[in-house]
C-alpha beads as a LAMMPS data file, in Angstrom:
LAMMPS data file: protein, C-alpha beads

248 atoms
247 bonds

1 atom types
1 bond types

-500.0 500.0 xlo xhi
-500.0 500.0 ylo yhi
-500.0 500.0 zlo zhi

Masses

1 110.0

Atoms # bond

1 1 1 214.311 -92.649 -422.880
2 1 1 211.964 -95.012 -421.285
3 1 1 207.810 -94.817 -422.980
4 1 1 206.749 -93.334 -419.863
5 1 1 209.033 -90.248 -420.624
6 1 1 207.811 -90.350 -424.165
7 1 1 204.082 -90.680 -423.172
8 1 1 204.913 -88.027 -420.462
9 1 1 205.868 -85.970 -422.887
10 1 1 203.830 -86.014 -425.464
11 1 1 200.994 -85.351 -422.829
12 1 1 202.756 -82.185 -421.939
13 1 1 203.156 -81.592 -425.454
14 1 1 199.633 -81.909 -425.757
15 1 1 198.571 -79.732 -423.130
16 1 1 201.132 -76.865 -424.191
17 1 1 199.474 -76.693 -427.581
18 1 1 195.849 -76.984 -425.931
19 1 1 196.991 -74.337 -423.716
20 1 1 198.065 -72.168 -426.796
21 1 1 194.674 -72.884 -428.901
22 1 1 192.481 -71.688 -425.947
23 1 1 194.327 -68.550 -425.430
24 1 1 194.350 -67.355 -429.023
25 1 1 191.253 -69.051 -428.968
26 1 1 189.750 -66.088 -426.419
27 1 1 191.458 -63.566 -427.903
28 1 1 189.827 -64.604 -431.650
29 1 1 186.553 -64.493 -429.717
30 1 1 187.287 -61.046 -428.232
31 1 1 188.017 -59.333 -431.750
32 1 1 185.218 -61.181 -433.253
33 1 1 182.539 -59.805 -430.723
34 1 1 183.581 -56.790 -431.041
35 1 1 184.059 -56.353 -434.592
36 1 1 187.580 -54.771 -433.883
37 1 1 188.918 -56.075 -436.988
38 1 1 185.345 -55.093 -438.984
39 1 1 184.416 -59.112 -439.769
40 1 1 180.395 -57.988 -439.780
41 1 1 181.187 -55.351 -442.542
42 1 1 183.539 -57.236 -445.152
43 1 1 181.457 -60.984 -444.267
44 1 1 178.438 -58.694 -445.590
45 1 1 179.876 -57.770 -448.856
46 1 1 181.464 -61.770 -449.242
47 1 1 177.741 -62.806 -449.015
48 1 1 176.681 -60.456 -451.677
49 1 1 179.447 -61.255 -453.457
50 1 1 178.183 -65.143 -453.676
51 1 1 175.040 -64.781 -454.263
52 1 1 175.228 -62.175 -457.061
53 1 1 178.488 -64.048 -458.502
54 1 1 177.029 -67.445 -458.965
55 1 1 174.096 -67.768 -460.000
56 1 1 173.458 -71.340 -460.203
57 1 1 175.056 -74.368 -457.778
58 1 1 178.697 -73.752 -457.275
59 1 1 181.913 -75.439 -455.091
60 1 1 184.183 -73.544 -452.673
61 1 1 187.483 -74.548 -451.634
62 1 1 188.269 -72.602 -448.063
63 1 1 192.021 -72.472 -447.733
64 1 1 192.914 -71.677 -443.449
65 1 1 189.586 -72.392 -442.728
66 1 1 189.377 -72.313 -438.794
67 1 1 186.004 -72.700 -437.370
68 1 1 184.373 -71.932 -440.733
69 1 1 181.810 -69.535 -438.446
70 1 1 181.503 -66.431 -440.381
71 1 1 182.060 -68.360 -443.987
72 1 1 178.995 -70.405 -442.733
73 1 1 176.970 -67.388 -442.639
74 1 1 177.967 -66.202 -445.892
75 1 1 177.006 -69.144 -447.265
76 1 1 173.381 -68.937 -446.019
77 1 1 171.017 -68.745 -448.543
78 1 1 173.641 -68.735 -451.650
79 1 1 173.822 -71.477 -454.730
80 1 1 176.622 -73.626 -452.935
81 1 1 176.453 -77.288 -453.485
82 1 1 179.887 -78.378 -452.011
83 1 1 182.218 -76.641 -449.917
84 1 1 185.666 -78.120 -449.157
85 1 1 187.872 -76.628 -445.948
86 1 1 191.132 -77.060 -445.017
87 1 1 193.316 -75.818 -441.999
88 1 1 195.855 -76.776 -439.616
89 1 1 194.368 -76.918 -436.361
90 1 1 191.964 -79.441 -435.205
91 1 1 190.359 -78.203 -432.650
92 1 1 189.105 -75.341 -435.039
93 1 1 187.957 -78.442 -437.556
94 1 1 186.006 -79.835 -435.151
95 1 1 184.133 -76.851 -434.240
96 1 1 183.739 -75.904 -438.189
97 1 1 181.776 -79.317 -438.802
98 1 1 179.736 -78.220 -436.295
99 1 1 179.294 -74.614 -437.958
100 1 1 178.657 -75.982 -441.551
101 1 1 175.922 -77.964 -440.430
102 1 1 173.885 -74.510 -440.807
103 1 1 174.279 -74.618 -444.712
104 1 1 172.666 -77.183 -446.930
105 1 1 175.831 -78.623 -449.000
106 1 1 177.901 -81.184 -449.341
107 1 1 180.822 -80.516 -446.609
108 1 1 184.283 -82.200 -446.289
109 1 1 187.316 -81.051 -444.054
110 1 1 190.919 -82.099 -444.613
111 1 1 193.459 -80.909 -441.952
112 1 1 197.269 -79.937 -442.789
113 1 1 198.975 -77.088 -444.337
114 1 1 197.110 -75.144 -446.954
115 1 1 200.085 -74.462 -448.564
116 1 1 201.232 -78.101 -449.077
117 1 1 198.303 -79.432 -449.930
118 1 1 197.474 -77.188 -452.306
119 1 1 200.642 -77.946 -454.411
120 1 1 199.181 -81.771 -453.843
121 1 1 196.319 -80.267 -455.804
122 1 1 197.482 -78.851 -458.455
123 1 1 200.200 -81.603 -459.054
124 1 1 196.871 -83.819 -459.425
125 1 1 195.079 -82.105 -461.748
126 1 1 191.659 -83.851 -460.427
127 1 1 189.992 -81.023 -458.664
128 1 1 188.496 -77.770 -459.420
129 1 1 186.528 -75.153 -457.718
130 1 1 184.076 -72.512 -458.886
131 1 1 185.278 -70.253 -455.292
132 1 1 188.671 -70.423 -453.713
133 1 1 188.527 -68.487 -450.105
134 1 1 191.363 -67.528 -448.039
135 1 1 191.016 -65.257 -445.119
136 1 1 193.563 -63.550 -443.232
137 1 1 195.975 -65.972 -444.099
138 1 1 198.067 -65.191 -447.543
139 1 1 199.894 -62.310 -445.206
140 1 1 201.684 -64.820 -443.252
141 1 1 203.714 -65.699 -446.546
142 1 1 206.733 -63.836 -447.768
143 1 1 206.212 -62.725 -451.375
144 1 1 208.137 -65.204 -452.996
145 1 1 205.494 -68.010 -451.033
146 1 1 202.590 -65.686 -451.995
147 1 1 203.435 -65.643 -455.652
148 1 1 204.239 -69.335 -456.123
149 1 1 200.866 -69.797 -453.801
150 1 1 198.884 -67.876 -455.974
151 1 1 200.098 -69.395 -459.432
152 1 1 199.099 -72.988 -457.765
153 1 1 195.565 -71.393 -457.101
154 1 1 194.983 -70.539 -460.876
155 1 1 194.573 -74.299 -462.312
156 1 1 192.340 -75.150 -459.445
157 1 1 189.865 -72.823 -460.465
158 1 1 187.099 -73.178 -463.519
159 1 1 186.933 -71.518 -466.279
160 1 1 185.176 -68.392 -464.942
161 1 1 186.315 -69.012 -461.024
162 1 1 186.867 -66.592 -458.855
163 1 1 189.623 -66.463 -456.003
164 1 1 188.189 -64.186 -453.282
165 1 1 190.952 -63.268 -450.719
166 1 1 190.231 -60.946 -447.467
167 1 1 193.048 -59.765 -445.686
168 1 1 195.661 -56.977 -444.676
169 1 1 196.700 -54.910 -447.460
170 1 1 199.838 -52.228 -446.967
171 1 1 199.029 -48.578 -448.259
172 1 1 200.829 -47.808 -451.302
173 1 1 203.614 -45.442 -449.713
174 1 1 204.119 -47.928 -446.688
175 1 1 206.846 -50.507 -446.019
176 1 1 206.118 -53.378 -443.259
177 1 1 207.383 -51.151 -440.754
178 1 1 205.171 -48.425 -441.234
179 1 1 202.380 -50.216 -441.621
180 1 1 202.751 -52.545 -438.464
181 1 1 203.525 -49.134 -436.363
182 1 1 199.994 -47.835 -437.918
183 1 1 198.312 -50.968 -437.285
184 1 1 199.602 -51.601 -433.957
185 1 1 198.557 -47.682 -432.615
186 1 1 194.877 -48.727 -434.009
187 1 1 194.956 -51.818 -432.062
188 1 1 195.872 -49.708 -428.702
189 1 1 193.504 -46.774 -429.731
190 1 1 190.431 -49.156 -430.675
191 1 1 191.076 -52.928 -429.105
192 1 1 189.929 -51.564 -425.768
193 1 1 189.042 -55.003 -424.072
194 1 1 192.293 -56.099 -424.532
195 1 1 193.909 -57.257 -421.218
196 1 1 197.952 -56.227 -421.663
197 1 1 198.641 -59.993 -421.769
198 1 1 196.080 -60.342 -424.510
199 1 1 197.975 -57.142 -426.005
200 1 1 201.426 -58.547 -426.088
201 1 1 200.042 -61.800 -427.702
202 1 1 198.836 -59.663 -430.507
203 1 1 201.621 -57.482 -430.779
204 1 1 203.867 -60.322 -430.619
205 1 1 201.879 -61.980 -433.699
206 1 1 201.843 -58.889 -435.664
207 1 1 205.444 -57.853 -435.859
208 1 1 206.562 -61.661 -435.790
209 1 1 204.132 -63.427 -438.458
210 1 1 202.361 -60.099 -440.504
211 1 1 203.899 -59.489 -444.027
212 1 1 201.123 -57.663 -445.759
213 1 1 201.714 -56.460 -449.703
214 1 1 200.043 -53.400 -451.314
215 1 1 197.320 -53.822 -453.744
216 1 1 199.336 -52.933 -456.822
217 1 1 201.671 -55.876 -455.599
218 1 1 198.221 -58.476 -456.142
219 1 1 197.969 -56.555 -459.390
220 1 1 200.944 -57.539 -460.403
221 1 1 200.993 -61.290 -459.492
222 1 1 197.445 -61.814 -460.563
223 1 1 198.648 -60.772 -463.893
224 1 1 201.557 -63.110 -464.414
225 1 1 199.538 -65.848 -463.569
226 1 1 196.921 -64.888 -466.156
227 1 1 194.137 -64.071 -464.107
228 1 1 191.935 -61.535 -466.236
229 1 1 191.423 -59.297 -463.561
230 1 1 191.355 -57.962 -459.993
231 1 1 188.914 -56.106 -458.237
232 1 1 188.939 -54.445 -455.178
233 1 1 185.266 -54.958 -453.787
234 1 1 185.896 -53.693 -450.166
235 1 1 188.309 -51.854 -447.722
236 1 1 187.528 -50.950 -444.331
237 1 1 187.720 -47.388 -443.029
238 1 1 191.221 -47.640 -441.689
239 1 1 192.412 -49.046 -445.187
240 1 1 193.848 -51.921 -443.440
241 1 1 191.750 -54.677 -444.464
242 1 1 190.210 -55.530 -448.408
243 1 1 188.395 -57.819 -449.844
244 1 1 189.792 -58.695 -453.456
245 1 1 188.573 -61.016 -456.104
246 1 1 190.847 -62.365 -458.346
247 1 1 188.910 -63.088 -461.974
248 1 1 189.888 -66.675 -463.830

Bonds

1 1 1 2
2 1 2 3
3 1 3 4
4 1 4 5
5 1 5 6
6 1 6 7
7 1 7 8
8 1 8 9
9 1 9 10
10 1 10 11
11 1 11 12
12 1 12 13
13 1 13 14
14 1 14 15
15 1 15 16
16 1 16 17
17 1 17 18
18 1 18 19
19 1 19 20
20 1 20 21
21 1 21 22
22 1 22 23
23 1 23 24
24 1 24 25
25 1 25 26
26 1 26 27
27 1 27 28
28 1 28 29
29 1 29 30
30 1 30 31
31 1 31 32
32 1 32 33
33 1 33 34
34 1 34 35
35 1 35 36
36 1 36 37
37 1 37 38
38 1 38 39
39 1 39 40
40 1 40 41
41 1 41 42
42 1 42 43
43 1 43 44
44 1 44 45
45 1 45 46
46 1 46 47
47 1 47 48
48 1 48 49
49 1 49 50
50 1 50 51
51 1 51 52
52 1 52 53
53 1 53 54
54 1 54 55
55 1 55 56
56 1 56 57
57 1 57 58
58 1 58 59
59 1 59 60
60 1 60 61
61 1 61 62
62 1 62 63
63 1 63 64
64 1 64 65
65 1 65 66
66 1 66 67
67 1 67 68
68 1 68 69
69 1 69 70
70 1 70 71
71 1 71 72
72 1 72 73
73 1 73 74
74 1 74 75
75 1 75 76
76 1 76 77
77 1 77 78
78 1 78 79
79 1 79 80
80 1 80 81
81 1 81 82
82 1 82 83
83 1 83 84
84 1 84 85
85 1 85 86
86 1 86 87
87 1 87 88
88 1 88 89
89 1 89 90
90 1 90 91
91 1 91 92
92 1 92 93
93 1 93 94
94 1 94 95
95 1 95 96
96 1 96 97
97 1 97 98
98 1 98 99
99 1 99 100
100 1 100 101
101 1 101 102
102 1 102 103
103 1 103 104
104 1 104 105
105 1 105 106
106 1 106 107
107 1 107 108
108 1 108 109
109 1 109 110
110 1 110 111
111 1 111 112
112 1 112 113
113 1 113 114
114 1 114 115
115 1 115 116
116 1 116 117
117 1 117 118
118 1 118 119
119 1 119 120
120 1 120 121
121 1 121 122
122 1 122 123
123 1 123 124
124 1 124 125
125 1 125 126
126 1 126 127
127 1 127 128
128 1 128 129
129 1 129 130
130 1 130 131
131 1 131 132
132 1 132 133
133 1 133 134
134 1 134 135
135 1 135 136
136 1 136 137
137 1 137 138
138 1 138 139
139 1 139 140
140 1 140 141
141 1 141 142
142 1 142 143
143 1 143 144
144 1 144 145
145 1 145 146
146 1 146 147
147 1 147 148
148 1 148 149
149 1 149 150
150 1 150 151
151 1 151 152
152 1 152 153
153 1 153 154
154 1 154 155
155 1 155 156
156 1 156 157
157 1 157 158
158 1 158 159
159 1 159 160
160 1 160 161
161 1 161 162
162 1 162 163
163 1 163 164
164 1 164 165
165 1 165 166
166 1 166 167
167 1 167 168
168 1 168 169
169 1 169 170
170 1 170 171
171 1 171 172
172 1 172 173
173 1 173 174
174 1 174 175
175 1 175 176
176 1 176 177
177 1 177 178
178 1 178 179
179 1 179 180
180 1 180 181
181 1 181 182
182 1 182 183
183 1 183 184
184 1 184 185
185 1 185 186
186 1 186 187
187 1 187 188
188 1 188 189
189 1 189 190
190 1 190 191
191 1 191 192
192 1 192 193
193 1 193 194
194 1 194 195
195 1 195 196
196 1 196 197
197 1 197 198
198 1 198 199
199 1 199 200
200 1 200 201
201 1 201 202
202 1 202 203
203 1 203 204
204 1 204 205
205 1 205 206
206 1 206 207
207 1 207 208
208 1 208 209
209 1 209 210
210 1 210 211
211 1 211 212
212 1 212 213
213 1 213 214
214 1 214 215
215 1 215 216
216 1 216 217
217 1 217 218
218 1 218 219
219 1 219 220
220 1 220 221
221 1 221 222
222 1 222 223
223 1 223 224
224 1 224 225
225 1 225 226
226 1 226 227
227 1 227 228
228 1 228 229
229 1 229 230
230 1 230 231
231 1 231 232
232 1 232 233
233 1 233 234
234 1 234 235
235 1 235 236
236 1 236 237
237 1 237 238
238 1 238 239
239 1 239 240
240 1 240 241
241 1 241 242
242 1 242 243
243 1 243 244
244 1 244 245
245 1 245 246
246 1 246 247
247 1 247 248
């Protein structure tokens, strides 16, 4: 193949994944405005959260960071002194150094797999963090990921650090099935402003990429890895979404 073709294609390569970005992009944008996935309520209760937590300067490692928007707001008028974020995309990274810029810290961004370099990490034994922060991300794990995930979180944290984790939990009585039917008849009942495109693009996601676990599951884990305790600090009305802390 002659580097025309290869430049040819990586330009189309390019664009496809441009293409992509912008159209989840929109649809992120959508649910955010219109607090369809209740990101005003559970943001609230992260920000009290940090600034009742730590009361003197503290670090936060943000694992699937994206554009760092509502995190940057949370951090307003908190104790943090450093903030480290990593994700995948770098179109969201550049927007997220733009977003920091709102809290007075010490801000560095490092793009690749969470999951990878967080194993890099731990292997090196050279960093720790008061806060770890992961946002709807963990769910896109199977268990066995999760678990392994969450053991590589433990040494990364001090000796009374927290790691704060908001995302989809399953009810207790409900396998993934039943809980993607449930979740997908509250997106058609409450996602009004969805075009059907949009629709299928987050129907597609859901029963394609969303492997939620129940609460007693985190119990469980967060045990044997030694964490002292975990606390369930918020769930939204449709018990869909919580916001757990997971005690050093």
């Amino acid at each position: 193949m002659s580097d025309i073709a290869l430049f040819n294609q990586t330009e189309d390569e390019l664009g496809r994944v441009k293409e992509c970005f912008n159209q989840q992009w929109k649809i992120y944008q959508k649910v955010l405005n219109n607090n369809y996935m209740g990101h005003r309520e559970i943001y609230s209760h992260l920000h009290e959260l940090l600034v009742n937590y730590f009361q003197k300067p503290f670090t936060m490692l943000e694992l699937g960071c994206g554009d760092a928007s509502l995190t940057s707001q949370a951090l307003l008028n908190t104790h943090i002194a450093s903030y480290k974020g990593i994700d995948l995309s770098i179109p969201a990274l550049e927007i997220a150094k733009q977003n920091i810029t709102i809290v007075q810290c010490n801000a560095t961004f490092t793009q690749g797999d969470f999951c990878e370099l967080v194993a890099e990490l731990a292997q090196s034994q050279q960093n720790t963090f008061d806060a770890i922060f992961m946002s709807f991300a963990l769910h896109h794990l199977h268990l066995e990921q999760k678990d392994r995930f969450i053991g590589q979180l433990k040494p990364l944290l001090t000796s009374d650090g927290v790691f704060i984790l908001i995302d989809i939990v399953r009810q207790k009585e409900e396998d993934r099935e039943t809980y993607i039917k449930r979740c997908l008849e509250g997106v058609q009942k409450h996602w009004s402003l969805l075009t059907s495109e949009e629709y299928l693009m987050v129907e597609n996601h859901i029963t394609s990429s969303d492997f939620p676990e129940t609460q007693s599951t985190f119990q469980e884990i967060s045990q044997k890895h030694g964490f002292t305790r975990i606390d369930c600090l918020y769930h939204d009305p449709l018990n869909i979404t919580q916001l757990l802390c997971f005690h050093n």
